[in-house]
C-alpha positions in Angstrom: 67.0 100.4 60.5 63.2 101.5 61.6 63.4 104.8 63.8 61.4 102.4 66.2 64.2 99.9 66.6 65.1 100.0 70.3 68.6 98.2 69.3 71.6 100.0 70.3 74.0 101.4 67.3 77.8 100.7 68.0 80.9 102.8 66.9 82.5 100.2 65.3 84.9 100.4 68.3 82.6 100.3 70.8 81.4 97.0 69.3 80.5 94.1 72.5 83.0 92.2 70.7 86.0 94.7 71.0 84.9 96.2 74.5 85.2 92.5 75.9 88.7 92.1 74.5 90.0 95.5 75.9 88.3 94.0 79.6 89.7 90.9 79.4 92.9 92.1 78.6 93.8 94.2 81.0 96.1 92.1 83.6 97.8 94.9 85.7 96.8 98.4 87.7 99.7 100.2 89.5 99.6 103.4 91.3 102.7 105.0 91.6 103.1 108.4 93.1 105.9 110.5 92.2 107.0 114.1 93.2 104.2 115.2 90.5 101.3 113.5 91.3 100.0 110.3 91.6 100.2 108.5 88.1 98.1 105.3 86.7 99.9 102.6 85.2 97.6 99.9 82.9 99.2 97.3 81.0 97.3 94.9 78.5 98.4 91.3 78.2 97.1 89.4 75.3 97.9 85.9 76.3 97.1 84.6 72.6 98.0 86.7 70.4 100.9 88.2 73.0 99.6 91.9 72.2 101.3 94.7 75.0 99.9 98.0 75.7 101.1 100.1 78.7 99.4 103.1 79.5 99.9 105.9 81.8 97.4 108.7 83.1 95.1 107.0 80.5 97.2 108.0 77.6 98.8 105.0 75.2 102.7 104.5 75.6 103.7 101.4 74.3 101.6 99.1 72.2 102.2 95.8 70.4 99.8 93.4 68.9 101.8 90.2 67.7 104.4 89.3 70.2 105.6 85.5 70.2 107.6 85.7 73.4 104.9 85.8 76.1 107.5 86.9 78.7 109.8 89.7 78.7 109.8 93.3 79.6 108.5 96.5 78.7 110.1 99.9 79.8 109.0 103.6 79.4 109.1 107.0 81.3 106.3 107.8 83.6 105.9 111.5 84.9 107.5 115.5 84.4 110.6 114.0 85.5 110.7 111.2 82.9 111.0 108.7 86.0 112.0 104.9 84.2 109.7 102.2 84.6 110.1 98.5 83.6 107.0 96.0 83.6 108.2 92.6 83.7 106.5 89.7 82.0 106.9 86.4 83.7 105.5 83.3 83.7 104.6 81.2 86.8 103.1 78.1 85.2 101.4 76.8 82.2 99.5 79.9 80.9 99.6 81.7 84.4 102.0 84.7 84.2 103.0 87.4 86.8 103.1 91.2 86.1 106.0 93.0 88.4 106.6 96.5 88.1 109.9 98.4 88.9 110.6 102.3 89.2 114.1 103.3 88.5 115.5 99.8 88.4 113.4 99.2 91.8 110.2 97.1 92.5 107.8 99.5 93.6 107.1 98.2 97.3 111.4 99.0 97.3 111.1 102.2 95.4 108.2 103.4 97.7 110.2 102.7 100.7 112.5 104.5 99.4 111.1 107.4 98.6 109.5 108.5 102.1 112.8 108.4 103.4 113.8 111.1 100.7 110.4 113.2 100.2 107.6 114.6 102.7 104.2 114.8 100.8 101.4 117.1 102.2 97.8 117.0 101.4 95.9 120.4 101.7 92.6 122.1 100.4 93.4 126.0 99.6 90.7 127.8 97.9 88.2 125.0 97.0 91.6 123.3 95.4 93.2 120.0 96.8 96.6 120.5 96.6 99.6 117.7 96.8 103.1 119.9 98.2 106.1 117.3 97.7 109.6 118.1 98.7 112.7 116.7 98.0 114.8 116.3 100.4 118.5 115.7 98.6 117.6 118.8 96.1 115.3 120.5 98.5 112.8 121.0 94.8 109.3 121.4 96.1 106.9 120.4 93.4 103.1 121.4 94.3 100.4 119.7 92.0 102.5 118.3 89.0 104.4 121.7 89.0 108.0 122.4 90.2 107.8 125.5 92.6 110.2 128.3 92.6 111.6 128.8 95.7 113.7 130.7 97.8 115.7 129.8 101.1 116.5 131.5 103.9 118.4 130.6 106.8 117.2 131.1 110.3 117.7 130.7 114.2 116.8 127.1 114.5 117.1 125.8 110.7 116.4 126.7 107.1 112.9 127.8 105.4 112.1 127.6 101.8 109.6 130.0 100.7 107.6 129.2 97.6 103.9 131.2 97.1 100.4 128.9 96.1 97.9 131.6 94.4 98.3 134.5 97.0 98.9 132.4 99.6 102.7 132.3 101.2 104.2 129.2 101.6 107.3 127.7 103.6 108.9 124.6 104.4 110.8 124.6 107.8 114.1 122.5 108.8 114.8 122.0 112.1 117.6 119.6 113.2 115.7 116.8 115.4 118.5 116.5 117.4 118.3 113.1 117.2 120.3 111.4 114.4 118.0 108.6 113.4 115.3 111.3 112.8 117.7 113.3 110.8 116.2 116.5 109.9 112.5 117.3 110.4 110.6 119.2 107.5 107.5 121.0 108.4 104.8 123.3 106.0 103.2 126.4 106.6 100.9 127.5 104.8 99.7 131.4 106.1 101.1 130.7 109.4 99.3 127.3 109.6 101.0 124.3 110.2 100.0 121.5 107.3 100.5 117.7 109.1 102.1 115.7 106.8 100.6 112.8 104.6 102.5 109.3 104.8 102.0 107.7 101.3 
């Protein structure tokens, strides 16, 4: 090839031909946010040659190329707590299929529902850092940026605070009995004496 040649040079897989496939192939995006961050799900449907690929956080889980059942399922473990998740492969008519998605035997509008009744997220900046503080409420674990926290509780006048400590900043979660019982139990976090609102996901 002359040095002059203006023509690009492709990897062989960065050829048009496979970029093209690896677009057109891609059927499904799901966000899913669990108690350690917010994870990615992609999932590649080859409608000819009935190739599956699942990915999660970008990385490669599952991958088939020649699959003669077009519909089915695929399941595998998404995040630090190994969380199961089931894409299902239907189809609606002729060569028109529909991608569903379902955490922990859930579908993920369910799961999602589910899950702010049993976790508080938070959403705060702390030394140039953006910082995601989940807690659970049926273990009380409190999970800050992918990482489970340790933590310590203490009992008090009005409730129950769990101390945990970001960098050298002090941390608690308060509990304090609504009084009400639909409200339950309300869960609140300091962070160095400053009250974090909470984030509805």
């Amino acid at each position: 090839m002359a040095s002059g040649d203006d023509s690009p040079i492709f990897e062989d897989d960065e050829s048009p031909l496979y970029s093209l496939e690896k677009m057109t192939d891609l059927v499904a995006v799901w966000e899913v946010a669990l108690s350690d961050g917010v994870h990615k799900i992609e999932f590649e449907h080859g409608t000819t040659s009935g190739k599956r690929v699942v990915y999660v956080d970008g990385k490669e889980e599952i991958r088939k190329e020649w699959m003669f059942k077009l519909v089915g399922k695929e399941t595998f473990c998404v995040g630090a707590a190994k969380t199961k998740a089931t894409i299902n492969i239907d189809a609606i008519s002729g060569f028109a299929y529909e991608y569903t998605l379902e955490i922990n035997g859930k579908s993920l509008k369910k799961y999602m529902e589910n899950r702010s009744k049993t976790t508080n997220t938070w959403v705060l900046h702390l030394d140039g850092e953006d910082l995601r503080v989940v807690l659970e409420k049926d273990t009380m674990d409190v999970w800050c940026n992918g990482k489970k926290m340790e933590t310590a509780g203490e009992f008090v006048d009005d409730g129950t605070e769990t101390h945990f400590s970001v960098g050298s900043h002090s941390c608690y979660i308060k509990a304090v009995s609504s009084g009400k019982r639909k409200e339950g139990i309300i869960h609140t976090l300091i962070v160095d004496n400053r009250e974090i609102p909470e984030m509805l996901e």
